[in-house]
C-alpha positions in Angstrom: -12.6 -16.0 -21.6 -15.2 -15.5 -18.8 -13.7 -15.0 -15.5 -15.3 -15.4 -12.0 -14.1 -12.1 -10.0 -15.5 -10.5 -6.4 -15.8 -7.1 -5.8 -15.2 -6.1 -2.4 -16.9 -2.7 -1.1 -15.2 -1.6 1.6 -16.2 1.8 2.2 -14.8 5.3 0.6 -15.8 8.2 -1.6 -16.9 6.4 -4.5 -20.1 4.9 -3.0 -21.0 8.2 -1.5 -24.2 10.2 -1.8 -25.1 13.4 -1.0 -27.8 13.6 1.8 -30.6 15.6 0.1 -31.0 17.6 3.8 -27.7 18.1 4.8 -25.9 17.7 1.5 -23.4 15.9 3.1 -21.8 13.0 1.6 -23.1 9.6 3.2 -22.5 5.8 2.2 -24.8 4.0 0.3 -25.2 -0.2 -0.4 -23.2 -1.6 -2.9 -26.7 -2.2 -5.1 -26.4 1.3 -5.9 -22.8 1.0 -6.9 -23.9 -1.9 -9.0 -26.8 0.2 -10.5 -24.8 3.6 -11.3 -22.2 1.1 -13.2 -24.7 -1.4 -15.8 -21.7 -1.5 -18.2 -20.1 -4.2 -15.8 -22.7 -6.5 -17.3 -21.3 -5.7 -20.9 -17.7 -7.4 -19.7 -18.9 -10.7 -19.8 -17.6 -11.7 -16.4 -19.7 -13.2 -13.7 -18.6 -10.3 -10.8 -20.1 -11.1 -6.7 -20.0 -8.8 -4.5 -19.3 -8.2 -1.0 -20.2 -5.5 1.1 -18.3 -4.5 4.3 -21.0 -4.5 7.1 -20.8 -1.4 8.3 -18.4 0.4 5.8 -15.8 2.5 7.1 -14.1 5.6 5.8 -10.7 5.0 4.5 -9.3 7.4 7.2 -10.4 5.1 10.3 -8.7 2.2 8.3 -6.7 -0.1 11.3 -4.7 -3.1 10.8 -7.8 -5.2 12.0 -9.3 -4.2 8.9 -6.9 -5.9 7.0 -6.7 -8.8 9.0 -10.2 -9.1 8.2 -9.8 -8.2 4.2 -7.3 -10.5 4.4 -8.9 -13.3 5.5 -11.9 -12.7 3.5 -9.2 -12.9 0.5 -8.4 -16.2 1.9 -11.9 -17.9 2.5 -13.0 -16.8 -1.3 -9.6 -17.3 -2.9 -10.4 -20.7 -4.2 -14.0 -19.8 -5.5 -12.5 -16.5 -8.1 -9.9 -15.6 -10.4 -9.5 -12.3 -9.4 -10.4 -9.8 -6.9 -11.5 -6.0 -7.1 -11.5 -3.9 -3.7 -12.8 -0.7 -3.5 -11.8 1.8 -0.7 -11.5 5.0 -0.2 -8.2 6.9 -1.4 -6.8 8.6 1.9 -5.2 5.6 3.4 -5.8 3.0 0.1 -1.7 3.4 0.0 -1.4 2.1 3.4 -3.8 -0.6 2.9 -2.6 -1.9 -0.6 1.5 -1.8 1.3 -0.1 -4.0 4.0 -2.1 -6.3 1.6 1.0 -7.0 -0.6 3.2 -8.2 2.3 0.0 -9.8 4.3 -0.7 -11.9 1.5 2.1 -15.4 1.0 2.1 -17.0 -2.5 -0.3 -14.6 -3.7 -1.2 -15.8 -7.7 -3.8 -13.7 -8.2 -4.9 -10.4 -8.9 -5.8 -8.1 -6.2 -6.8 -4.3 -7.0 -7.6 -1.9 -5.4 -9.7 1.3 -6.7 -11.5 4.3 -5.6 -12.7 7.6 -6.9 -12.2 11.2 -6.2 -15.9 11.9 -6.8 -18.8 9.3 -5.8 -19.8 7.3 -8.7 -23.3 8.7 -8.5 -22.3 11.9 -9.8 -22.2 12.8 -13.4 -18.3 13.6 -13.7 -17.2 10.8 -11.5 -13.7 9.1 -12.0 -15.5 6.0 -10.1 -17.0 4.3 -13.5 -13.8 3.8 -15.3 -11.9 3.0 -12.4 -14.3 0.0 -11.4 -14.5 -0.6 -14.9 -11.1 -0.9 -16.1 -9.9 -2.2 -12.4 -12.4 -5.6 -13.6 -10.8 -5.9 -17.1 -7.3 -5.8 -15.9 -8.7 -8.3 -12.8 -9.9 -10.7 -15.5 -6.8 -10.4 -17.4 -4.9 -13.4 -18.1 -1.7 -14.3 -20.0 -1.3 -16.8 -23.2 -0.7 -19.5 -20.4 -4.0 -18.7 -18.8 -2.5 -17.6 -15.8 -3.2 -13.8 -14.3 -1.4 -11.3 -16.2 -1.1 -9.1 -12.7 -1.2 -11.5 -9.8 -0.3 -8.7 -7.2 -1.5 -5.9 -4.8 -1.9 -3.3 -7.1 -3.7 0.1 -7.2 -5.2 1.6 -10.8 -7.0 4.8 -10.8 -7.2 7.4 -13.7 -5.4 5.1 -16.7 -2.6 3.4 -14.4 -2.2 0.5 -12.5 0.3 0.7 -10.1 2.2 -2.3 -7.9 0.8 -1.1 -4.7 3.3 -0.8 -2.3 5.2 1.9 -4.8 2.3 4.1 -4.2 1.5 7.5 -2.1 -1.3 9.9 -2.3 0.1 12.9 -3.5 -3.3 15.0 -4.6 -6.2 15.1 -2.7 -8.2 17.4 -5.8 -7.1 15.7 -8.9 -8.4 12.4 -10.6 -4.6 11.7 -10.6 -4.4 10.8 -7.5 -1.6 8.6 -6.8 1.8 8.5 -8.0 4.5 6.0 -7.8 7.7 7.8 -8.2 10.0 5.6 -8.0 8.9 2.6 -10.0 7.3 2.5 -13.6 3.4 1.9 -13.8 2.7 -1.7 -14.4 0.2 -1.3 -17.1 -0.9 2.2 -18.8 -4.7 1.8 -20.0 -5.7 4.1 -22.7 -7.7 2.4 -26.1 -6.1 -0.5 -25.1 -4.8 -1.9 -21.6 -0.5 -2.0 -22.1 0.8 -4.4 -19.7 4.6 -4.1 -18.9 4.9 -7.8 -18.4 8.6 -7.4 -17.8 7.9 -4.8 -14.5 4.9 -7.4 -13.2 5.8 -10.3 -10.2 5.2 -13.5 -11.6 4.8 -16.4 -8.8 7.5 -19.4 -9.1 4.8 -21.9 -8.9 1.1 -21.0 -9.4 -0.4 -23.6 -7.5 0.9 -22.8 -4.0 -2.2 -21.8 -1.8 -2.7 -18.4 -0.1 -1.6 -17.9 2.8 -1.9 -14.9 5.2 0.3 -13.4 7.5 -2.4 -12.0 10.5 -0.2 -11.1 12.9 0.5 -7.7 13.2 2.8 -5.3 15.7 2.2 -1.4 15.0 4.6 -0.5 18.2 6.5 1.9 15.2 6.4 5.5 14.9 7.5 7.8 12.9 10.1 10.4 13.1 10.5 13.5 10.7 13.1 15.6 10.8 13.6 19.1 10.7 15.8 22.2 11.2 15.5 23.1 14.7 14.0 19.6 15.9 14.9 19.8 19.7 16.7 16.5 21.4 13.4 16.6 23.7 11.1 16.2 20.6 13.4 13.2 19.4 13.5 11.4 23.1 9.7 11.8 23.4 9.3 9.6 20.1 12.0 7.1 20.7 11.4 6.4 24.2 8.0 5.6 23.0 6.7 3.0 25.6 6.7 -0.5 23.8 8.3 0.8 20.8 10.4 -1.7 18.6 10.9 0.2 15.1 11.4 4.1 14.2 10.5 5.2 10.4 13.1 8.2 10.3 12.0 10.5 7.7 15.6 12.2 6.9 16.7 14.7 4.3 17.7 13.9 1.0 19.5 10.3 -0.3 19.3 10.0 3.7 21.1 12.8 5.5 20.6 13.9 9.1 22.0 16.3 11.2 25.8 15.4 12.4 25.6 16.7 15.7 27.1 14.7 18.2 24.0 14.7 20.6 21.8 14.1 18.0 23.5 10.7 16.6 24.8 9.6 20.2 20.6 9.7 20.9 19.5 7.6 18.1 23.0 5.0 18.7 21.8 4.9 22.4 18.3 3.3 21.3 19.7 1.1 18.7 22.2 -0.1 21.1 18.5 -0.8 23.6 17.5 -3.2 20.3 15.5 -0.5 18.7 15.3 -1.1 14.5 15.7 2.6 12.9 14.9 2.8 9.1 16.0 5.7 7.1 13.5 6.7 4.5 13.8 10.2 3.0 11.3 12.8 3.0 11.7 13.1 -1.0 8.9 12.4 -3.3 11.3 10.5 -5.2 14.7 9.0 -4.9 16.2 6.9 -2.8 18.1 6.3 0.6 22.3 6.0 0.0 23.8 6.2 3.1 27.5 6.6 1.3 26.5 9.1 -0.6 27.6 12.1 2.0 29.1 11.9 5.6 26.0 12.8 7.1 24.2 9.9 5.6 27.6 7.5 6.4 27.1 8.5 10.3 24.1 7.1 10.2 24.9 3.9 8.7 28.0 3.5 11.2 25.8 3.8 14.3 23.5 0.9 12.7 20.5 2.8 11.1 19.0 0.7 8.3 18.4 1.8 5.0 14.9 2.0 3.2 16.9 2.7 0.1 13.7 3.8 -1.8 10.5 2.6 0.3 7.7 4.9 0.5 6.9 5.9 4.2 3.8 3.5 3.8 5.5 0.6 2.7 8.4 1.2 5.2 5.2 1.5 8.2 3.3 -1.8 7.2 6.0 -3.6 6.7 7.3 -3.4 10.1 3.7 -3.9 11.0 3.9 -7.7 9.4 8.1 -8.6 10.3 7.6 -7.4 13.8 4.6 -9.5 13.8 6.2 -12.1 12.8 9.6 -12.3 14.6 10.2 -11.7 18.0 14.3 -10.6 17.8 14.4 -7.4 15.7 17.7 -7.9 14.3 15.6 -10.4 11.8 13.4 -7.6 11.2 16.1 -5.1 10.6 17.7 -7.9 8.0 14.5 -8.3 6.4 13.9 -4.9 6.2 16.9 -4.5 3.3 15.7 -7.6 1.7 12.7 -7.1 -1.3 9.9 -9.3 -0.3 7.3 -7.9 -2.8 8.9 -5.2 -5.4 8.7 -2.8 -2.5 12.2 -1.7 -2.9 15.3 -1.5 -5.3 18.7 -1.9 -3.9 21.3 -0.1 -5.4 
């Protein structure tokens, strides 16, 4: 079945060059993209394209980037099946968490892709990930509806739901991993869908709708042996601050030092929403699981149970955005809006 898709070049390694003179790498125009990759002709699809105007590196991605990618989204949503953005790989996570909860009644595809080497060069990743990112675009179920209509990510053979994702290796084609939720589709010979892991919309004919406004007063808090109460104070008292990402150890532990929890109650009593996300790869938040997680719970931190740090950043960015009393944004926060999370 021929499917109308839109690429989307946004910026990123894979449509880099390297300057002949300087030998650095530089961007080029999404022609060349098109002319390094002839085998998209081969799939049968009609594919537009877009180019961002100028591109931008992944690494000065803001959220006015995505208000923009998200209303391009919208203006062309009625016009293609499916849509294939490509980006660069240092913040794609970030951007792909963002998209997913941006984007209301989504029944579409939306993937995102990038390469670890520019598609120019002879052992790029770029080709198959454009490649196989179009195929799984254009993919549709018996019903003729999309077989993935989410934010997803697929690089090197696996498509992942987006906002499960984290860059975890900035050398190998592997570059992403979603540790705590199986891939959606492995792509090998043949393209394996897990249709019983993908989000399927109640209704398919609801239209898009995007959610463009965004609050990034949150910061983020690591912890770590020897963390002085100054350090903390400096990030919570954060002028205009309304959320804290605290990175804690574990299944969600944190020192149980009385000056250290009567800080953090102190600014949740002042309204401040505090997630606990843990500093894992993998696993997930349980704050009954020890006492040090349990004094964290009873002074009112919210669990992230097992949100990545990027997920658990852009969505703040959209609730606080969209309600103005955070305890609706510390409620939503423990609810699964888009297969972000599993509660336990």
């Amino acid at each position: 079945m021929k499917r109308k898709l839109l690429m989307i070049y946004t910026g990123g390694t894979i449509g880099m060059k390297q300057d002949e003179k300087t030998l650095a790498l530089v961007p080029v125009d999404i022609s060349q993209i098109e002319k390094e990759v002839p085998e998209l002709k081969k799939l049968g699809h009609q594919i537009d394209t877009y180019s961002f105007n100028p591109v931008i590196d992944s690494s000065d991605v803001k959220p006015e980037f995505w208000v923009e990618l998200c209303k391009l989204l919208k203006s062309n949503y009625a016009k293609y099946d499916g849509f294939v953005i490509l980006h660069g790989t240092d913040t794609m996570s970030y951007t792909a968490s963002a998209l997913s909860f941006m984007l209301e009644d989504l029944a579409k595809p939306v993937i995102l892709t990038g390469s670890q080497l520019p598609v120019g060069m002879l052992r790029t990743d770029g080709k198959e990930n454009i490649i196989s990112s179009i195929e799984i675009a254009a993919a549709v179920r018996p019903d003729g509806h999309a077989m993935v209509p989410e934010v997803c990510i697929y690089f090197e053979s696996q498509l992942y739901r987006g906002n499960r994702t984290t860059k975890y290796n900035a050398e190998n084609f592997r570059a992403f991993r979603s540790a705590n939720h199986p891939v959606l589709a492995d792509v090998g010979i043949h393209i394996k869908y897990k249709q019983s892991l993908i989000r399927y919309p109640e209704r398919w004919d609801k239209p898009l709708r995007i959610k463009s406004l965004i609050d990034t007063n949150v910061a983020v808090l690591k912890i770590f042996p020897g963390m002085t109460l100054q350090a903390m104070e400096a990030v919570l008292s954060t002028k205009g601050c309304r959320a804290v990402v605290l990175e804690t150890f574990g299944s969600g532990n944190a020192p149980t030092d009385k000056k250290f929890l009567s800080m953090i109650k102190k600014w949740i009593d002042r309204g401040l929403v505090i997630v606990n996300v843990t500093q894992c790869q993998a696993g997930s938040v349980d704050m009954n699981a020890y006492a040090t997680g349990m004094a964290l719970k009873n002074i009112g931190v919210v669990s992230g149970y097992d949100l990545t740090t990027e997920a658990a950043l852009s969505k703040l960015f959209v609730l606080l955005g969209q309600y103005s009393d955070n305890k609706q944004v510390a409620k939503k926060m423990e609810t699964n809006l888009r297969g972000e999370l599993t509660i336990n």
